[in-house]
LOKOLTOR-107819 format. One record per residue: residue number from 1; residue in one letter; x, y, z of N, C-alpha, C in turn. Coordinates in Angstrom, 2 decimals, always signed. Example, Ala and Ser with C-alpha at 12.3 -4.5 7.8 and 13.67 -1.06 7.14 Angstrom:
<atoms>
<atom 1 a <+13.19 -5.69 +7.80> <+12.30 -4.50 +7.80> <+13.20 -3.30 +7.80>>
<atom 2 s <+12.85 -2.25 +7.08> <+13.67 -1.06 +7.14> <+12.90 +0.03 +7.87>>
</atoms>
This chain:
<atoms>
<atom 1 x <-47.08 -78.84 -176.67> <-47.92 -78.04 -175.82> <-49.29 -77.91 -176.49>>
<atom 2 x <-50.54 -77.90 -175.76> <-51.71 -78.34 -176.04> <-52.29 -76.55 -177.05>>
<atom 3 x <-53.00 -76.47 -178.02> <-53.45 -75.32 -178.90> <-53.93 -74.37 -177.82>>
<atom 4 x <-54.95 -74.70 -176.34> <-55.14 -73.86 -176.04> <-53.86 -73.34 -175.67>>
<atom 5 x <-53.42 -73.61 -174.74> <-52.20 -73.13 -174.11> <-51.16 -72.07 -174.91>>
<atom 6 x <-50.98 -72.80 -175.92> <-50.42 -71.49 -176.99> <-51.07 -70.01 -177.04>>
<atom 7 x <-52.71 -70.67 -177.55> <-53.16 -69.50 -177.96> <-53.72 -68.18 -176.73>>
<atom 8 x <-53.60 -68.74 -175.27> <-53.85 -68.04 -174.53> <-52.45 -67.54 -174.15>>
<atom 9 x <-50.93 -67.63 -174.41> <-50.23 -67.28 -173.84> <-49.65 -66.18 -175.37>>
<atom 10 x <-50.57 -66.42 -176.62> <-50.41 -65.09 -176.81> <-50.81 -64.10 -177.00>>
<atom 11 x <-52.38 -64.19 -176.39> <-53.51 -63.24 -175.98> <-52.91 -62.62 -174.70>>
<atom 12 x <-52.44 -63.25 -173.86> <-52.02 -62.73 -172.93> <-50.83 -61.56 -172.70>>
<atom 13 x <-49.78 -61.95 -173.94> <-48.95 -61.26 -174.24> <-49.04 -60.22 -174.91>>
<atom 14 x <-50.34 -59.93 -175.74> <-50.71 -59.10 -176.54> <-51.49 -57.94 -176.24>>
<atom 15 x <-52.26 -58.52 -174.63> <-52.72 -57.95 -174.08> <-51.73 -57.08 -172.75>>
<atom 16 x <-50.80 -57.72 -172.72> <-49.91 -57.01 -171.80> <-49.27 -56.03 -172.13>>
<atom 17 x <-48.91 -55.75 -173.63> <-48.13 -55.35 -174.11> <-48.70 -54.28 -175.16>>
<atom 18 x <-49.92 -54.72 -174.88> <-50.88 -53.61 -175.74> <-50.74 -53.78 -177.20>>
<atom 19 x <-50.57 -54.80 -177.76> <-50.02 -55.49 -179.13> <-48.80 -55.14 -179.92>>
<atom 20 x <-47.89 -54.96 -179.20> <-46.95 -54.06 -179.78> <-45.70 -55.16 -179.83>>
<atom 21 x <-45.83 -55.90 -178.85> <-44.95 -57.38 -179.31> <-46.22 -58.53 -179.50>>
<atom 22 x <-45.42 -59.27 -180.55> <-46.16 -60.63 -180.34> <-45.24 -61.77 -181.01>>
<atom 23 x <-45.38 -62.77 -179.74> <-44.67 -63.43 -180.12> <-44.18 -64.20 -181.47>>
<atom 24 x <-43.18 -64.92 -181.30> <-42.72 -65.39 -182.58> <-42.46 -67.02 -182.77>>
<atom 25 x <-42.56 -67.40 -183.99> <-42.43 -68.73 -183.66> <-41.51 -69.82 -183.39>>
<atom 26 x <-40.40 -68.84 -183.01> <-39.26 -69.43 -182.74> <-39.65 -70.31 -181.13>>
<atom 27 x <-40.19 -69.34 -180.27> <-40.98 -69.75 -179.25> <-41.49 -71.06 -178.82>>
<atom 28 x <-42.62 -71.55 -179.91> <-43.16 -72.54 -180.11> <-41.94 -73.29 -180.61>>
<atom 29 x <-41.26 -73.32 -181.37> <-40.42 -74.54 -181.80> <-39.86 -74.57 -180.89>>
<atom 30 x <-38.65 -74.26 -179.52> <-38.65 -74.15 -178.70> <-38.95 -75.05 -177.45>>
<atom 31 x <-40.61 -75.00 -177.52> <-41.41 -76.07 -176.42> <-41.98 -77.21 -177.32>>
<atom 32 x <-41.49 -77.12 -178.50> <-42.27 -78.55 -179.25> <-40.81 -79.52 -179.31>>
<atom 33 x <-39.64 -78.98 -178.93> <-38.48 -79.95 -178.60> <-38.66 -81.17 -177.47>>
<atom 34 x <-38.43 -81.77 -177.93> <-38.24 -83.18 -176.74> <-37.52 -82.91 -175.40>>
<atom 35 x <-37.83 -83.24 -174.26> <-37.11 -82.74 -173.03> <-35.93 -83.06 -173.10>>
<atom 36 x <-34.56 -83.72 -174.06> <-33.40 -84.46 -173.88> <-33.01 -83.37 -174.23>>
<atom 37 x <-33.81 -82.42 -175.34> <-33.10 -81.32 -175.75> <-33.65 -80.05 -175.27>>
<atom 38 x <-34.32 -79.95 -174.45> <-34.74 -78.48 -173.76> <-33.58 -78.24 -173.18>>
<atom 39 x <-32.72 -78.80 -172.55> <-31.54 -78.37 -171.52> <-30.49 -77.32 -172.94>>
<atom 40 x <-30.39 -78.50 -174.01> <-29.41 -77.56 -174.81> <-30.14 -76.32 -175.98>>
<atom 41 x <-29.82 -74.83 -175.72> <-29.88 -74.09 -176.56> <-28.83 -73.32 -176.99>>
<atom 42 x <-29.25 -73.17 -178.36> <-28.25 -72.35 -179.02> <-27.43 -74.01 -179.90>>
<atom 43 x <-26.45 -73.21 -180.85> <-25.96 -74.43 -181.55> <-25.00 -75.74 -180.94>>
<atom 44 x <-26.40 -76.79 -181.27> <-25.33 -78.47 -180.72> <-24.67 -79.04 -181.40>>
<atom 45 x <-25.23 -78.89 -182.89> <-24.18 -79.69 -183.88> <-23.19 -78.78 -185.08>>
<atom 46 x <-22.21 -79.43 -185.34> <-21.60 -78.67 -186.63> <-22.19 -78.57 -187.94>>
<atom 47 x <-23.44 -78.56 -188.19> <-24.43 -78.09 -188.84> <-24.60 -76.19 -188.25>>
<atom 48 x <-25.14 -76.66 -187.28> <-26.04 -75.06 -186.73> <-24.73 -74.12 -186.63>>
<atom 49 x <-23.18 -74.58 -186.55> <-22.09 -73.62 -186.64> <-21.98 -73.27 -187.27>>
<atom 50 x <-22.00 -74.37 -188.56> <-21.50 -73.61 -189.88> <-22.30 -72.93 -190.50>>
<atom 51 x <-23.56 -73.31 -189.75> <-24.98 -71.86 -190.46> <-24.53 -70.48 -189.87>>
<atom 52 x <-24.06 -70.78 -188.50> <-24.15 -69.42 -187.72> <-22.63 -68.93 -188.23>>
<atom 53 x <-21.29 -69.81 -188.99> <-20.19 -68.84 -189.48> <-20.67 -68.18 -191.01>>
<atom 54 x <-21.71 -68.46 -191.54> <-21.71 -68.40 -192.67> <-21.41 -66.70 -192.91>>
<atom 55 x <-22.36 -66.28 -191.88> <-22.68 -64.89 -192.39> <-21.60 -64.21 -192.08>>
<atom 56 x <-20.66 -64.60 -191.50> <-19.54 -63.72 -191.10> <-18.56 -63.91 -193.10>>
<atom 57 x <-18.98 -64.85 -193.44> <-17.58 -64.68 -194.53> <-18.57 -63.97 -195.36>>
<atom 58 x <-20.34 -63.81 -195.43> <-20.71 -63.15 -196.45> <-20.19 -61.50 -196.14>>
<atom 59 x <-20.39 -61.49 -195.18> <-20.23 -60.20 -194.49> <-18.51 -59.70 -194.86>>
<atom 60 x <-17.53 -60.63 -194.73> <-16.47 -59.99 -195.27> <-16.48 -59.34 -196.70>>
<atom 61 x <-17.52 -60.62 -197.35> <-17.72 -60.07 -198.85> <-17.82 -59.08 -199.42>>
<atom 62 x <-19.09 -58.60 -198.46> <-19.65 -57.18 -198.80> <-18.51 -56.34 -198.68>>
<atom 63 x <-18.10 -56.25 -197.68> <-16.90 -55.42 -196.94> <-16.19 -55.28 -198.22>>
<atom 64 x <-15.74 -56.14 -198.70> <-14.88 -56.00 -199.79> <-15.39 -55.89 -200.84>>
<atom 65 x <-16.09 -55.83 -201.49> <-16.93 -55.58 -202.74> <-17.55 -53.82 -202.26>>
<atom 66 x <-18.01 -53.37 -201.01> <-18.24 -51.73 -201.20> <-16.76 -51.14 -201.10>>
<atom 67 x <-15.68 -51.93 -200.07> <-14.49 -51.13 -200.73> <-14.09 -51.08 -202.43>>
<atom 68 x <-14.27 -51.99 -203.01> <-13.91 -51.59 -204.56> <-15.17 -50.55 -204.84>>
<atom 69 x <-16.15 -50.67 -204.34> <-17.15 -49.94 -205.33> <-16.97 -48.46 -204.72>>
<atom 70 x <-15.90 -48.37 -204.28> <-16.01 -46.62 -203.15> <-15.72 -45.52 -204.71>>
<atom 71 x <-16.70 -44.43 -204.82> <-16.27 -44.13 -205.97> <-15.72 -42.47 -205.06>>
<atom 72 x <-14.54 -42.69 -205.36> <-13.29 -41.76 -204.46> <-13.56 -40.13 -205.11>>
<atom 73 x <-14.10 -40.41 -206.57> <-14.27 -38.91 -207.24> <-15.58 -38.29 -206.85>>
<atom 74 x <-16.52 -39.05 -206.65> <-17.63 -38.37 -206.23> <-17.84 -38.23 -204.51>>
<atom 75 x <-17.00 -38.77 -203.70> <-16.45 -38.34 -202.28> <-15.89 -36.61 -202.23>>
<atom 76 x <-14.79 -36.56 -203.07> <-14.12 -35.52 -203.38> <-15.29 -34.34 -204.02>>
<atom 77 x <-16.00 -34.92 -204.96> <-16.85 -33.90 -204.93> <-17.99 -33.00 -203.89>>
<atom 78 x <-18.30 -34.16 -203.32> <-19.17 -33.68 -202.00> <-18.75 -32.98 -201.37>>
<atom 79 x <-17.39 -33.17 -200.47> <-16.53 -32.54 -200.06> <-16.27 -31.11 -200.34>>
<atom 80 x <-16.10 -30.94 -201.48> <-15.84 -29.50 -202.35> <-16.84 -28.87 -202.34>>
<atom 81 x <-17.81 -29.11 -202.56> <-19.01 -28.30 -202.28> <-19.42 -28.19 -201.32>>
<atom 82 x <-19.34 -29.35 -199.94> <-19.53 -28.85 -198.60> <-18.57 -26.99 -198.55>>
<atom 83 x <-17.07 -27.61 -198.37> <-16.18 -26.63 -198.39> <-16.12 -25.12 -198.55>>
<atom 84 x <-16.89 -25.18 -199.71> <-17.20 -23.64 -200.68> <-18.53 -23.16 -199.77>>
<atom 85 x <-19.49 -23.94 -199.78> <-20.61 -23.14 -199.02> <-20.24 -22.97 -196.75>>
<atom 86 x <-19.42 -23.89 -196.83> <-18.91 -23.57 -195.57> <-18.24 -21.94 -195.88>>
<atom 87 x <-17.14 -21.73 -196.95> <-17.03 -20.66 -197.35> <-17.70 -19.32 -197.10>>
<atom 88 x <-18.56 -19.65 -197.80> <-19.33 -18.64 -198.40> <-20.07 -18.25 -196.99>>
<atom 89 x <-20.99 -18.42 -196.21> <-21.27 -18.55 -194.62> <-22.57 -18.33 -195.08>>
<atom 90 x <-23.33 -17.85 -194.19> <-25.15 -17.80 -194.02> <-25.44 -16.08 -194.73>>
<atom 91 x <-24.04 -15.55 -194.66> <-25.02 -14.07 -195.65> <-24.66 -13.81 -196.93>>
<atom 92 x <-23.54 -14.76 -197.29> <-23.03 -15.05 -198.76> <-23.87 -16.30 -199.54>>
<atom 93 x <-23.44 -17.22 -199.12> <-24.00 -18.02 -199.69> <-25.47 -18.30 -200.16>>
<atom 94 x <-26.44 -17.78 -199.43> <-27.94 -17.59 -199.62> <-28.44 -16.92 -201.69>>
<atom 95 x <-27.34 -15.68 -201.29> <-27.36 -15.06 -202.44> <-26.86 -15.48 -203.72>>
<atom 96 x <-25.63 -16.40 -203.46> <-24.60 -16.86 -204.68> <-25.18 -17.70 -205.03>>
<atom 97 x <-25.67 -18.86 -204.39> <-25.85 -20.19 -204.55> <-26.47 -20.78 -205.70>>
<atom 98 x <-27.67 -20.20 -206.44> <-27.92 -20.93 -207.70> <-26.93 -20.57 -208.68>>
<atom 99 x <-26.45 -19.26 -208.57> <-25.02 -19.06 -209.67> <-24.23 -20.24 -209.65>>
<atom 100 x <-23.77 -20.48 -208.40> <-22.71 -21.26 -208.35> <-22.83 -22.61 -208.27>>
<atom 101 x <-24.42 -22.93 -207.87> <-24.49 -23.89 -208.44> <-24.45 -24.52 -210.07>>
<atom 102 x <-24.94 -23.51 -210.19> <-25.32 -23.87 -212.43> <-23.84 -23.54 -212.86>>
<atom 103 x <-23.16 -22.44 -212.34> <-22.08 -21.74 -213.57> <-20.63 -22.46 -212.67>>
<atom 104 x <-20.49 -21.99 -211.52> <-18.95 -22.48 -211.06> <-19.04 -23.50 -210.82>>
<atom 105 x <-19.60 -24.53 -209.99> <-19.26 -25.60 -209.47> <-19.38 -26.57 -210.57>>
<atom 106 x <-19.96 -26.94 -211.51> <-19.88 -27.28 -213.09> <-18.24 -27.52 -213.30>>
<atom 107 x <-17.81 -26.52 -213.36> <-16.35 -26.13 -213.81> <-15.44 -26.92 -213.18>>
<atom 108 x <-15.72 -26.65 -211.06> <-15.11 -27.42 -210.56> <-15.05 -28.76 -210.67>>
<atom 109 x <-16.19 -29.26 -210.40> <-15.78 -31.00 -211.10> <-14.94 -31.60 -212.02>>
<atom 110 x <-15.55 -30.41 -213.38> <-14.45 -30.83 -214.57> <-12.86 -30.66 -214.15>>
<atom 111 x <-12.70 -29.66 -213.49> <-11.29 -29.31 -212.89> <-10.42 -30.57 -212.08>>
<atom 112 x <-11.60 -30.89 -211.09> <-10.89 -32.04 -210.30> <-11.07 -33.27 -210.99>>
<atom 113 x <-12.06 -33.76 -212.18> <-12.06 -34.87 -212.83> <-10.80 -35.07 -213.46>>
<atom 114 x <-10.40 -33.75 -214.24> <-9.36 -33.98 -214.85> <-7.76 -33.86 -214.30>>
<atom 115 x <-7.79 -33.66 -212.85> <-6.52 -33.63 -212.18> <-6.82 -34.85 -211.65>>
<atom 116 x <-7.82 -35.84 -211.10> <-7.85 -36.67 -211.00> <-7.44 -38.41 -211.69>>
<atom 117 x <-7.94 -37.73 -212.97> <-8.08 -39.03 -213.81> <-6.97 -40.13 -214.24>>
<atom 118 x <-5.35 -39.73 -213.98> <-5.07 -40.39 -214.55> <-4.24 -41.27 -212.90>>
<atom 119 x <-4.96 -41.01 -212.07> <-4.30 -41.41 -210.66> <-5.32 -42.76 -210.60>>
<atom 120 x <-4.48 -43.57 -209.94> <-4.84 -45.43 -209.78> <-6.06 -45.21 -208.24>>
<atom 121 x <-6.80 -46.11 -207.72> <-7.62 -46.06 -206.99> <-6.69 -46.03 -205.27>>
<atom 122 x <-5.56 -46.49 -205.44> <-4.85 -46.34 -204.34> <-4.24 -44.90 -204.11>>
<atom 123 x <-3.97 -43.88 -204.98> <-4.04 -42.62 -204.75> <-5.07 -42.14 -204.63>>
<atom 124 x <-5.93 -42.14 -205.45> <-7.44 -42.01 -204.94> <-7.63 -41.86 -203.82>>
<atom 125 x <-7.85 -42.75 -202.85> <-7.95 -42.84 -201.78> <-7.38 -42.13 -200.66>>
<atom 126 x <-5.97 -41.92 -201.40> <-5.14 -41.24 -200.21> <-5.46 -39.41 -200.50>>
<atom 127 x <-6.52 -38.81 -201.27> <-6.70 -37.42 -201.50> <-7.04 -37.13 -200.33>>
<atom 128 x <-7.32 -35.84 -199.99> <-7.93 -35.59 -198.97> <-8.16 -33.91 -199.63>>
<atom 129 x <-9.85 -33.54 -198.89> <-9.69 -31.91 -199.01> <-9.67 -31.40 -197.98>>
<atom 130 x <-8.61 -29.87 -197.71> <-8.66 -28.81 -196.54> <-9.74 -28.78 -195.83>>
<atom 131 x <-9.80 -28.65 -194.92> <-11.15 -28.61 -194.06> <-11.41 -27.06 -193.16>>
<atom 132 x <-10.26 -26.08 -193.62> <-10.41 -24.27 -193.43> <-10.28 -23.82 -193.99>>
<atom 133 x <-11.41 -22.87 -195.20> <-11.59 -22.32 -195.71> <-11.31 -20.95 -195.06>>
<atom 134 x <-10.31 -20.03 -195.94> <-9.84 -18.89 -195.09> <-11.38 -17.76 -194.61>>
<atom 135 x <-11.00 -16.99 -194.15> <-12.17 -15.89 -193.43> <-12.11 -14.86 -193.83>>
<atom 136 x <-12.52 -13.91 -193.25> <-12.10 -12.16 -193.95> <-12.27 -12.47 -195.22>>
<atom 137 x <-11.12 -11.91 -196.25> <-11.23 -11.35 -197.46> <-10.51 -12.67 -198.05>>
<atom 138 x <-9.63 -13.33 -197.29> <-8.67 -14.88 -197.80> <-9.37 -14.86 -198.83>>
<atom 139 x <-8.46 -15.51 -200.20> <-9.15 -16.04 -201.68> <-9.54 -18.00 -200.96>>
<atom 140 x <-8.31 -18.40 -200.15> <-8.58 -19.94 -200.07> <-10.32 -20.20 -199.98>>
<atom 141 x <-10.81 -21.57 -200.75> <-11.91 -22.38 -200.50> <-11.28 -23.50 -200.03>>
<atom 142 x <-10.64 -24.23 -200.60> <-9.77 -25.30 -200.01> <-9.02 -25.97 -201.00>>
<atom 143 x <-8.29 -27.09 -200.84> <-6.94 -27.56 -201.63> <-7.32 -28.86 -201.36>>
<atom 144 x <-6.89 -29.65 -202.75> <-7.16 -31.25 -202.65> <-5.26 -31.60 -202.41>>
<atom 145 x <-5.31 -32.04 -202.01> <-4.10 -32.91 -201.20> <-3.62 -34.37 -201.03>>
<atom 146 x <-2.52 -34.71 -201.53> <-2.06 -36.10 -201.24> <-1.66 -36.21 -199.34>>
<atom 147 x <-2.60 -36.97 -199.03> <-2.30 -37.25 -197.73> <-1.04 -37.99 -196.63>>
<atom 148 x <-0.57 -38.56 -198.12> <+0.14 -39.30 -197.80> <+1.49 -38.56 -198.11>>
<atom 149 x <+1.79 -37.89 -198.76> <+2.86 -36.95 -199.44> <+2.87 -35.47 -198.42>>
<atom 150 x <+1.56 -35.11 -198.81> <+1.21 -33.80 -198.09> <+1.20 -32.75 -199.28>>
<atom 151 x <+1.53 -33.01 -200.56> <+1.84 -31.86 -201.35> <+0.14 -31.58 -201.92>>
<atom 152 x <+0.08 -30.76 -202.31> <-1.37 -29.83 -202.88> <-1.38 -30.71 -204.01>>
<atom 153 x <-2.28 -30.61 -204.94> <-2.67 -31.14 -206.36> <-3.21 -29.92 -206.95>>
<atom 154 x <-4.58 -29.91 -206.16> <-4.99 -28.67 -206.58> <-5.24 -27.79 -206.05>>
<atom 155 x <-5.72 -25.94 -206.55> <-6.31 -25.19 -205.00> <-7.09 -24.18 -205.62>>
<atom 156 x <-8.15 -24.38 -204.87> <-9.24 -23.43 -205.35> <-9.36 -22.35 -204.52>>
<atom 157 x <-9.44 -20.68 -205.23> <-9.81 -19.96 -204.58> <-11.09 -19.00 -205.10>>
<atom 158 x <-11.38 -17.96 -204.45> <-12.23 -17.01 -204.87> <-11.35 -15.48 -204.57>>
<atom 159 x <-12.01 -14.89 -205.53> <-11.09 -13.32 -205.31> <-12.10 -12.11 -205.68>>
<atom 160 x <-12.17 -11.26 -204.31> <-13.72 -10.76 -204.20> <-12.47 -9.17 -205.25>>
<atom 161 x <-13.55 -8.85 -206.64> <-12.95 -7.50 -207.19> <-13.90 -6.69 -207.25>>
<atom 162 x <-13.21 -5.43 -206.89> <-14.21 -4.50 -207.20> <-14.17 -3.61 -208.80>>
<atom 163 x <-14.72 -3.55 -209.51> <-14.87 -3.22 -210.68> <-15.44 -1.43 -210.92>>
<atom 164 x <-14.74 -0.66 -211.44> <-15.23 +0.40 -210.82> <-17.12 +0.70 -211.83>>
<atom 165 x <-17.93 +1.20 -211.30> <-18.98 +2.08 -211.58> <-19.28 +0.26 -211.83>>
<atom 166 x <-19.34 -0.88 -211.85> <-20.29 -1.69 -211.67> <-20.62 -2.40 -210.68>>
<atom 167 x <-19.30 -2.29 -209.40> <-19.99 -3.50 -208.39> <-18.64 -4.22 -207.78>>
<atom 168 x <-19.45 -5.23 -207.08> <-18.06 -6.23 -206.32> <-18.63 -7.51 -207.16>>
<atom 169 x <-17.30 -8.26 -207.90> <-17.09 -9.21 -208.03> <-16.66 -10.69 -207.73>>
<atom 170 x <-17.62 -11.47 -207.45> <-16.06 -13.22 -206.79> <-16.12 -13.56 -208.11>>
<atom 171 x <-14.83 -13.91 -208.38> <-13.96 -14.59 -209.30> <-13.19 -15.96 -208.67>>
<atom 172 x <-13.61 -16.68 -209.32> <-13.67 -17.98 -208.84> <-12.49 -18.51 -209.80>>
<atom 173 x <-11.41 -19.25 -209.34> <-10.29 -19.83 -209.94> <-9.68 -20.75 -209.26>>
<atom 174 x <-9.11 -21.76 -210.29> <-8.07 -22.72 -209.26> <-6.65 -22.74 -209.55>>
<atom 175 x <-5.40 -23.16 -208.90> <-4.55 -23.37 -209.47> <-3.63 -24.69 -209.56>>
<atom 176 x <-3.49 -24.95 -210.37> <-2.24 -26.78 -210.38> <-1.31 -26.67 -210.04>>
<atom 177 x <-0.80 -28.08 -209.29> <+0.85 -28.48 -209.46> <+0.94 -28.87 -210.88>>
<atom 178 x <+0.60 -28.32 -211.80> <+0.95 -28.97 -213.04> <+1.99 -28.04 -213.60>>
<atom 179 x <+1.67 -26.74 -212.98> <+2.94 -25.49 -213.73> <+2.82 -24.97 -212.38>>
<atom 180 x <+2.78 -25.71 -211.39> <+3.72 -25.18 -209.72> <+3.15 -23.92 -209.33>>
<atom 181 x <+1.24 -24.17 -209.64> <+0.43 -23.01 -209.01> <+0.90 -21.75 -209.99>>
<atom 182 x <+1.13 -21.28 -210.90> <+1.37 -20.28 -211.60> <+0.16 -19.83 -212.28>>
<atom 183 x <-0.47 -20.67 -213.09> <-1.65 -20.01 -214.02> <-2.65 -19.88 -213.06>>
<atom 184 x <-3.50 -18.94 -213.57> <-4.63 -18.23 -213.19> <-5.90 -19.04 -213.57>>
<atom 185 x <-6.19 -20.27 -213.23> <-7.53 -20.63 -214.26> <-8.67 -20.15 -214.21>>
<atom 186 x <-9.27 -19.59 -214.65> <-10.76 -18.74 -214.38> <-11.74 -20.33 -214.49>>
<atom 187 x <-12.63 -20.10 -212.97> <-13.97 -20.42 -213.63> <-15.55 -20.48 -213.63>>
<atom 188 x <-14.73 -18.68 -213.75> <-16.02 -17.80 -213.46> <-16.40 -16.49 -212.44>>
<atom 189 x <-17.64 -15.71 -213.22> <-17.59 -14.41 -211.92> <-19.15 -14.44 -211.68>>
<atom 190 x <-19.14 -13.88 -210.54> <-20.86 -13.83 -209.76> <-20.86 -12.56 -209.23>>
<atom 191 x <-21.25 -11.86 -209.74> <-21.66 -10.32 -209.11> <-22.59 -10.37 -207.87>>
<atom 192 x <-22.03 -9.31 -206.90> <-22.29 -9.19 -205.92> <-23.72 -8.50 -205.58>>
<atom 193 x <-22.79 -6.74 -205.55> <-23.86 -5.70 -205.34> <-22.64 -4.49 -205.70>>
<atom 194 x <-23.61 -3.35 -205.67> <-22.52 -1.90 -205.20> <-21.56 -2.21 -203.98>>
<atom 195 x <-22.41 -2.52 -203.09> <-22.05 -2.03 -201.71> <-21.04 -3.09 -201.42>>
<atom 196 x <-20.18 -3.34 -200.41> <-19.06 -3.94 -199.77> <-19.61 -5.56 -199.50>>
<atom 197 x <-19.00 -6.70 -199.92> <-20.01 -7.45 -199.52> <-19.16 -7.94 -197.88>>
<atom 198 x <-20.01 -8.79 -196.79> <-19.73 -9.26 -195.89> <-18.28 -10.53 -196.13>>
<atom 199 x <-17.73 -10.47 -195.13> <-16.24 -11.15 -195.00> <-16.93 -12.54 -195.20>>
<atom 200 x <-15.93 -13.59 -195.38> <-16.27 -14.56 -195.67> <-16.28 -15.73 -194.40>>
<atom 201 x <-17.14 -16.83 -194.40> <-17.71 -17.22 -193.01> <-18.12 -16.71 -192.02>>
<atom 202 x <-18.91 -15.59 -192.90> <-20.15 -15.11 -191.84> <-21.29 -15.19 -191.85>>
</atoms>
């Protein structure tokens, strides 16, 4: 096709379109084909197939290379901290939050790193955390869980105390299937106020 002809059909297009498309040169290669082959588009030979399967096996690749790279402990962590500030609701949490960011949630990681660690990537996978954090006064934040089993691993709660002549306390603790939820693990307290604080998920 002759230079003008090109170049007016993409002034024209540019102008139609207010420059926001412009063509491409796939276009031109296109009309610089011989008429035997204008009739066929898209792939004629087993060349242009095996270009166009290629990307499907790279594409499995990936697939399988971000499943190994899924790092299952730092999922679980996100999770847990969604959880707790779902917890905590819009008149708790405002107030707690750099505490618990710097002092408890610290703790928690180490907690779930180390109930984690000695489990293979195929348990891994199958954890899951609670997704209802209790209301009112409930201690639950939530419980990491074999999904596949159903049994708890671990379970974190909070336990609002009142302390006399200083205040209301959350006391933050978790407990293991390692001694069947029995110990008390502390990890950590965040003072409130005097006064009563608001129920939890509010």
């Amino acid at each position: 096709m002759k230079k003008w002809v090109q170049k007016s059909i993409v002034i024209m297009v540019a102008f139609l379109t207010f420059g926001l498309i412009t063509p491409t040169h796939e276009i031109w290669d296109a009309f610089d084909q011989n008429s035997s082959n204008r009739a066929a588009i898209g792939p004629s030979s087993g060349t242009s197939t095996a270009v166009a399967a290629e990307p499907d096996s790279n594409q499995e690749e990936d697939t399988e290379l971000y499943q190994e790279a899924i790092d299952y402990g730092a999922l679980l962590m996100d999770a847990a901290k969604e959880q707790s500030y779902i917890k905590f609701g819009t008149k708790i949490g405002p107030k707690i939050s750099n505490e618990f960011d710097a002092i408890i949630f610290p703790k928690m990681e180490e907690a779930i790193a180390m109930t984690v660690a000695s489990l293979d990537d195929g348990s891994l996978a199958s954890l899951a955390i609670t997704e209802r954090p209790s209301g009112n006064y409930g201690e639950k934040i939530f419980n990491i869980t074999n999904s596949q089993t159903g049994s708890d691993l671990i379970r974190f709660h909070v336990r609002t105390e009142k302390r006399p002549q200083e205040g209301y306390y959350y006391n933050f603790h978790y407990h293991s299937a390692e001694d069947d939820f029995m110990a008390h693990n502390n990890l950590g307290d965040i003072y409130w106020e005097k006064n009563t604080p608001p129920k939890w998920l509010s």
